[in-house]
C-alpha positions as CSV (number, residue, x, y, z in Angstrom):
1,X,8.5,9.8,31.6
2,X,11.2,7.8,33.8
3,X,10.4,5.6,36.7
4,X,11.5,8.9,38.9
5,X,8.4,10.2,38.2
6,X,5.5,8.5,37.9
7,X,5.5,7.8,41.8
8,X,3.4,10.8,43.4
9,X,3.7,11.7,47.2
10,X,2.2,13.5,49.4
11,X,2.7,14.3,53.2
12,X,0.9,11.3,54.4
13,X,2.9,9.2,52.0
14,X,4.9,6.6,54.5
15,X,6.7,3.7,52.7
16,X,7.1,2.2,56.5
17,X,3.7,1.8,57.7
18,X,2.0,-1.4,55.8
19,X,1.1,-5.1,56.1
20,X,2.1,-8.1,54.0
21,X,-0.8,-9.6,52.9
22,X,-1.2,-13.0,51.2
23,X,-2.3,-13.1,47.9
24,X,-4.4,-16.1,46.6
25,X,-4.0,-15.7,42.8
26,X,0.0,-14.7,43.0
27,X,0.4,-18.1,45.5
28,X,-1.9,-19.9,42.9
29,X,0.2,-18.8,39.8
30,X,3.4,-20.2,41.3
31,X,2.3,-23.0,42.6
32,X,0.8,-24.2,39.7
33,X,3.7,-23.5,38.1
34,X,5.9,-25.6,40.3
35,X,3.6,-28.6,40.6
36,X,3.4,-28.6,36.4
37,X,7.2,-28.2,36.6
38,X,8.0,-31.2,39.4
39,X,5.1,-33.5,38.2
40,X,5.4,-33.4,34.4
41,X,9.7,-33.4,34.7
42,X,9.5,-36.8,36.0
43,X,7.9,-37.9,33.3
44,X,9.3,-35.7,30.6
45,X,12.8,-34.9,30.4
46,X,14.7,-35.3,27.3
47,X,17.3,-33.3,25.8
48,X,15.3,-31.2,23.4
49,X,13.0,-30.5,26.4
50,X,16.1,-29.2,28.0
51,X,17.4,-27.3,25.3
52,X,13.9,-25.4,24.5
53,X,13.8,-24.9,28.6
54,X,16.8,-22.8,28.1
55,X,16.2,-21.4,24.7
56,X,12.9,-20.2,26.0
57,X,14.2,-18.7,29.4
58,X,17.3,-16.9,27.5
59,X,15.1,-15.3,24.8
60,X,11.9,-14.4,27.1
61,X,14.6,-13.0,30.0
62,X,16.7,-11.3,27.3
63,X,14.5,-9.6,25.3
64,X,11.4,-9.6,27.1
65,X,12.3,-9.0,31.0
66,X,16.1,-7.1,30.6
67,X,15.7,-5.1,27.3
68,X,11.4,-5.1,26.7
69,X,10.5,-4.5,30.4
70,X,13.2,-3.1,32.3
71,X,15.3,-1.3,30.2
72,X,12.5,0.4,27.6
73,X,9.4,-0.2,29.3
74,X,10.1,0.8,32.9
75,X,13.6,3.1,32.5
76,X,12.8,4.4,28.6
77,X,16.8,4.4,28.5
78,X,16.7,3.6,24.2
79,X,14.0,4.1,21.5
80,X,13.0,1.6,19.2
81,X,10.0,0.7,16.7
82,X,6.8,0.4,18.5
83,X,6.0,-2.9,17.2
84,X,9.4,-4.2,18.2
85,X,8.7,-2.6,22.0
86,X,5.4,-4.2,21.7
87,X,6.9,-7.5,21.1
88,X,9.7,-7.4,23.6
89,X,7.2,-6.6,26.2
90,X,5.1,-9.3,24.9
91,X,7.7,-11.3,25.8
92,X,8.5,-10.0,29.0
93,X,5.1,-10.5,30.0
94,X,5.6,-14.5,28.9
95,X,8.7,-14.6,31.9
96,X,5.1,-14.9,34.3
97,X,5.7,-11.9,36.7
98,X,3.1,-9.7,35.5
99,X,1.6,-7.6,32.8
100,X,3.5,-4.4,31.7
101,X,1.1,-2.0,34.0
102,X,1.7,-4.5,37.1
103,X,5.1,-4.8,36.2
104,X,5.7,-1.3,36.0
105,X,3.8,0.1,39.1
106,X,5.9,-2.9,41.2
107,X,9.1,-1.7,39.9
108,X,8.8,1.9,40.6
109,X,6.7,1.2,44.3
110,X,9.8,-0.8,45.5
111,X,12.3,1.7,43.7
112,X,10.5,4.7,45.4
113,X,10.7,3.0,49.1
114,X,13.9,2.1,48.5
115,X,14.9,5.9,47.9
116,X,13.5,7.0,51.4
117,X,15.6,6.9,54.4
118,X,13.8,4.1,55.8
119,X,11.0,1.6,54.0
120,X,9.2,-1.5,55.2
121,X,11.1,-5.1,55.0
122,X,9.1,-6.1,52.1
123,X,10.8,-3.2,49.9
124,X,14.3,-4.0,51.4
125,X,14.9,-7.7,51.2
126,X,15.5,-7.7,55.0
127,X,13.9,-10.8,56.6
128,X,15.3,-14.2,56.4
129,X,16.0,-15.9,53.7
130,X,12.8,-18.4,53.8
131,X,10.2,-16.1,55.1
132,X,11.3,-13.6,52.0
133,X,10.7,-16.0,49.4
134,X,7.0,-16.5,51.3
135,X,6.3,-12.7,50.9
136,X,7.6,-11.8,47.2
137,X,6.2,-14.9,45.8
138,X,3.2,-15.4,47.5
139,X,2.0,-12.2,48.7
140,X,1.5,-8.2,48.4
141,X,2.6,-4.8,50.4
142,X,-0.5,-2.8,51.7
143,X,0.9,0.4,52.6
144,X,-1.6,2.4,54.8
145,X,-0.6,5.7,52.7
146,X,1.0,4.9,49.6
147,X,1.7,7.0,47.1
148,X,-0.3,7.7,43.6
149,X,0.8,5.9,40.5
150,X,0.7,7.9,37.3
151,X,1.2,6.3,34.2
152,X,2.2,8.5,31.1
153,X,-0.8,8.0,28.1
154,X,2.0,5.6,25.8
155,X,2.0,3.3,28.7
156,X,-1.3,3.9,30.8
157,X,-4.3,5.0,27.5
158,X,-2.3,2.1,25.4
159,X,-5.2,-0.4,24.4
160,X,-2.6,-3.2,23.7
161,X,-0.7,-3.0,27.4
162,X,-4.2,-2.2,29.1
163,X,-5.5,-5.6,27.1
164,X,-2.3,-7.6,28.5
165,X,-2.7,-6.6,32.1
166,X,-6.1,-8.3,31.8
167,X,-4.8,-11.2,30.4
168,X,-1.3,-11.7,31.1
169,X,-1.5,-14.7,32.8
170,X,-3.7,-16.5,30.2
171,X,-1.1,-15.5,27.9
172,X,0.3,-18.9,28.6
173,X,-2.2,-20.5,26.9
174,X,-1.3,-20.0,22.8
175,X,2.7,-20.5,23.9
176,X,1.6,-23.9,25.5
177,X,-0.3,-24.7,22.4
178,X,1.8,-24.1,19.9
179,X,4.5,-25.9,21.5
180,X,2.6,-28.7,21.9
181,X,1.7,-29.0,18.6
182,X,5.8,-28.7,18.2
183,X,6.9,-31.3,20.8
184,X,4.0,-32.7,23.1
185,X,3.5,-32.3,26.6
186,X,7.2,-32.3,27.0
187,X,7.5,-29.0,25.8
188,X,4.2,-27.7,27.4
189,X,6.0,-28.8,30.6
190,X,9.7,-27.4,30.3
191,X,8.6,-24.7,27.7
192,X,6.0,-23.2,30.1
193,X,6.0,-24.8,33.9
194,X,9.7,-25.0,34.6
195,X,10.7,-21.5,32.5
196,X,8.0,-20.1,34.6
197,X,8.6,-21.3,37.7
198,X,12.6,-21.0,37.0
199,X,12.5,-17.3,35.9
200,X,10.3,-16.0,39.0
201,X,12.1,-17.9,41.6
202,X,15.6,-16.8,39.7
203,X,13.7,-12.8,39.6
204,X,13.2,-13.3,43.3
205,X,16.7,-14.5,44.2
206,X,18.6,-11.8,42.5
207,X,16.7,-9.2,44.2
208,X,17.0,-10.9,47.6
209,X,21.2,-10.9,47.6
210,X,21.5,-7.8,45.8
211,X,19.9,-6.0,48.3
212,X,21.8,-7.3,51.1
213,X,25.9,-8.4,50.3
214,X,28.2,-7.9,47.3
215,X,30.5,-5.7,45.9
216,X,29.7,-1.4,45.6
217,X,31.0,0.7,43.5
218,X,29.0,3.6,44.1
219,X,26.7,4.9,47.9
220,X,23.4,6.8,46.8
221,X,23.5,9.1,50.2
222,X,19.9,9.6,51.6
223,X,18.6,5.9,50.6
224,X,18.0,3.5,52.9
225,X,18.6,0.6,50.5
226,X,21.7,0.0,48.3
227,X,22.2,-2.1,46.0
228,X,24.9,-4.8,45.7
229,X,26.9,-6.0,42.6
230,X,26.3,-9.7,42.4
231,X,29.0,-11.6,40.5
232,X,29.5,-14.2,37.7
233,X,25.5,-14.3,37.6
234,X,26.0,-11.8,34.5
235,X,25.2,-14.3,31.7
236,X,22.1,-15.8,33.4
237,X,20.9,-13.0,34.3
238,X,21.3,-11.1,30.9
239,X,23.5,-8.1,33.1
240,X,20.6,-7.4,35.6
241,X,23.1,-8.4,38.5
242,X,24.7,-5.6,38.8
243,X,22.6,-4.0,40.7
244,X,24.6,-1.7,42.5
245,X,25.2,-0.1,39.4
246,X,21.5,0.2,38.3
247,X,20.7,1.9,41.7
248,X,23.3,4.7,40.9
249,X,22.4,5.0,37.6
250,X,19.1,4.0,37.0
251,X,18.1,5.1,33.4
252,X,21.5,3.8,32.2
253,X,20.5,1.4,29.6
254,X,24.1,-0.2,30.1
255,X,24.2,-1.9,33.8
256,X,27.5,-3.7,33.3
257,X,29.5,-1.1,33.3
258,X,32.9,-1.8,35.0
259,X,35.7,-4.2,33.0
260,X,33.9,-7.5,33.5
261,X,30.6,-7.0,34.1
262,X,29.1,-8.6,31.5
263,X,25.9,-7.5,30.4
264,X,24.2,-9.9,27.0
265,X,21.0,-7.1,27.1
266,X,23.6,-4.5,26.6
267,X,25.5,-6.4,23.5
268,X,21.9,-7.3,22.4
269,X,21.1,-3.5,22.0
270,X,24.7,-2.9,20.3
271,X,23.2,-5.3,17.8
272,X,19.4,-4.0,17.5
273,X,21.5,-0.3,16.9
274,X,23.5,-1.8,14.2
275,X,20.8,-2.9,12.3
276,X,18.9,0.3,12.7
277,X,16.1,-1.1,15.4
278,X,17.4,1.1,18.6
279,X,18.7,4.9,18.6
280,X,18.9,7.1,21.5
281,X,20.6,4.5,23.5
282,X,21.6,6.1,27.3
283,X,24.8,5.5,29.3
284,X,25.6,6.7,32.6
285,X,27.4,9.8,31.2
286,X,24.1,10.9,29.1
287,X,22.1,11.0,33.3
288,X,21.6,14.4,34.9
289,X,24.1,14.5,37.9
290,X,23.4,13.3,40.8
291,X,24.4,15.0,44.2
292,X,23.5,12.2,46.2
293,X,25.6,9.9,44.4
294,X,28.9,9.0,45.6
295,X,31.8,7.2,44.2
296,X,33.6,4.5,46.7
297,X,37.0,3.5,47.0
């Protein structure tokens, strides 16, 4: 099952009429993740601590968020082993979002309002700069009617995603040990606060700009909120920038797909097929048609 379909309507479905709410364990999360990050980088900052700060964030946003989350988990654009799904959504879940069920049901929500001719500002990125960073990272949408949720059995029924969800924030906890039995509190502090707090402010970002300026190569008609093409944030964000791309071709497991996007999940997957570890890859010419899709000049 795709993300299309596991969002269920019905007539009193409005993705308008809600409230943001604050949420004490989300604010909590992040804010403990920034006061580990500020507070223990004044007193640890050497160059291995950088260079495991960005080893970590490249392989937890590469292989966990891009290809384990996004591109399997949420879109099921390629196949793979299931204990090689299992451990790139282990490592999504380690970028400090949320679990895979959380993860999912957030993705698709937003994705869903964003499909209807009008959605609440929450969905669509459109308050201020500021005040939006305030409601994604510290609070929750309560739609008065939201839609239902259905999960297919692999993702929903699985005992090891269902165990995560409980637990994903806890998950921490064996990362921060082991590395501290590698490098000290050094690592425990760039390894875990900073990626942390790095990778969900750097989620956030991307989300707010491309849903409000860049480049468009292609006008889904009917939605009330497009996405934008961000560029030369390709690398950092392993290809997720091109998000104009991604709203017109959402199962795609490619998202740089014009000369010059670059896109590391999508050379990553080149390599995982090579070796025999990913098969039934998609591309935007293996989608259904779409007649609300249009091409721009």
């Amino acid at each position: 099952m795709s993300s299309l379909y596991r969002i269920v309507p019905d007539e009193a479905t409005d993705a308008c009429d809600g409230r943001v709410v604050y949420s004490p364990l989300k604010s909590a999360w992040i804010t403990t993740m920034y006061a580990g990050a500020i507070a223990g980088g004044y007193y640890y900052h050497t160059a291995g601590d950088l260079l495991l700060f960005l080893f970590s964030c490249a392989l937890t946003l590469c292989f966990g968020h891009s290809l384990g989350m996004h591109r399997k988990l949420i879109h099921a654009s390629f196949g793979c082993p299931l204990w090689l799904e299992y451990t790139m959504v282990y490592l999504g879940v380690l970028v400090g979002l949320a679990g895979p069920l959380g993860m999912t049901r957030t993705h698709d929500m937003r994705d869903w309002a964003q499909r209807q001719k009008a959605c609440h500002d929450y969905f669509a990125h459109r308050q201020s700069f500021f005040k939006d960073a305030f409601w994604q990272m510290h609070c929750d949408i309560a739609l008065a009617h939201p839609p239902r949720v259905r999960f297919e059995d692999a993702i929903g029924r699985s005992r090891f995603y269902r165990a995560l969800e409980r637990t994903w924030m806890w998950q921490q906890l064996p990362l921060a040990l082991l590395l501290y039995l590698m490098g000290g509190m050094g690592f425990v502090v760039w390894g875990v606060c900073a990626r942390v707090a790095v990778c969900v402010t750097g989620h956030w970002l991307i989300g707010y700009f491309a849903h409000r300026r860049g480049e468009r190569h292609w006008h889904v008609g009917g939605a009330g909120v497009q996405g934008y093409n961000i560029r030369f944030c390709g690398l950092i964000t392993m290809g997720e920038c091109w998000h104009n791309n991604h709203h017109a071709f959402p199962g795609s497991a490619k998202i740089g797909i014009q000369p010059g996007e670059t896109d590391p999940g999508w050379w990553v997957l080149m390599v995982m097929r090579w070796l025999g570890l990913a098969w039934n890859i998609k591309g935007p010419l293996d989608l259904p048609l779409r007649p609300e899709l249009q091409a721009m000049a």
